[in-house]
C-alpha positions as CSV (number, residue, x, y, z in Angstrom):
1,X,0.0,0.0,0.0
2,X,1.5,3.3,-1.3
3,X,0.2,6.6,0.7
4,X,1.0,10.0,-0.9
5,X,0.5,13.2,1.1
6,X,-0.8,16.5,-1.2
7,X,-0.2,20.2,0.0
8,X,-2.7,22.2,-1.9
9,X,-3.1,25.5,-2.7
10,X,-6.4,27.4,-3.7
11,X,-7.4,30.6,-5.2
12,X,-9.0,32.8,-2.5
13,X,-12.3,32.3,-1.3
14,X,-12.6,28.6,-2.8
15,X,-11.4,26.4,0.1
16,X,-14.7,24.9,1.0
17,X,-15.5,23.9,-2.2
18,X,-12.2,22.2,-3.2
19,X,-12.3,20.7,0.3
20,X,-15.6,18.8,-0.6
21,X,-14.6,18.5,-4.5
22,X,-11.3,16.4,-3.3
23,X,-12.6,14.7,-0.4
24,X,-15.0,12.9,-3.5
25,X,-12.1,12.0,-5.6
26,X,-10.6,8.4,-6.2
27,X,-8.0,7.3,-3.6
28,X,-8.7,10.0,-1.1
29,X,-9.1,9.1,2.6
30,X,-8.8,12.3,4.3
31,X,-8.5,15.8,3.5
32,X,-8.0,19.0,6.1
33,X,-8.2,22.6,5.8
34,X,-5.2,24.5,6.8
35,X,-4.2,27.8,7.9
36,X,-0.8,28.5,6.5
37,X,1.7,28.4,4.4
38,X,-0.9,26.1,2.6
39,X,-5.2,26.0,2.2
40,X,-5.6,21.9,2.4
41,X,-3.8,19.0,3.2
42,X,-5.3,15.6,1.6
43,X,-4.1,11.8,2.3
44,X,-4.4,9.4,-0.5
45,X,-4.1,5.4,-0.7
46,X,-3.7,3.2,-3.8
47,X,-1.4,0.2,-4.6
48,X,1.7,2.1,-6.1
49,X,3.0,5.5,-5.7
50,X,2.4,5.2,-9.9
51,X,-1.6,5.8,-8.9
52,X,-1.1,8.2,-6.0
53,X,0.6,10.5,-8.8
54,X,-1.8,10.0,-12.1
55,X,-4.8,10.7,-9.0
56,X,-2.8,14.2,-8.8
57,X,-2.1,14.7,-12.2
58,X,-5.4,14.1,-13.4
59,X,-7.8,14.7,-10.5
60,X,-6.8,16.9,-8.1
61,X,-5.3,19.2,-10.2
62,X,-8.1,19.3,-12.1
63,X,-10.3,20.6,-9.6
64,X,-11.3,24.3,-10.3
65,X,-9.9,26.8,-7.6
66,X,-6.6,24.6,-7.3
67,X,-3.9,26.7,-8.3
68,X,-0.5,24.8,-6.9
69,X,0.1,21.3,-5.7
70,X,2.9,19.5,-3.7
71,X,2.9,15.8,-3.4
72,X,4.9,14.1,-1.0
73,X,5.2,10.6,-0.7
74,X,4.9,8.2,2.7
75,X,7.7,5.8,3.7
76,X,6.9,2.4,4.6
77,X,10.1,1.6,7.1
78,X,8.6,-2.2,8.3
């Protein structure tokens, strides 16, 4: 199991409506609303970090009011 972390970014005034447009998307178990140096933190889980990525590329990116993403990716250490 592969878990990717996204730092999101939104254009002012849109935060609760990406918050509920991403918490719908594929492979996303938790989202948060931040206050910050970023608007939303989101927590995804798929089989590969391969599907964690094409969910950014083509979903979450997608969303309208996103305006910059960073994806970092979990460590399994067992």
């Amino acid at each position: 199991m592969a878990i990717g972390y996204v730092l999101i970014n939104v254009q002012p005034g849109t935060e609760q409506k990406v918050y509920h447009d991403v918490k719908a998307l594929p492979h996303v178990t938790d989202a948060t609303v931040l206050f910050g140096d970023h608007d939303l933190i989101v927590k995804l889980e798929a089989n590969d970090l391969a599907t964690i990525a094409k969910a950014v590329v083509e979903h979450i990116r997608s969303v309208e009011g996103v305006v910059t993403t960073k994806t970092l990716a979990g460590a399994d250490l067992d």
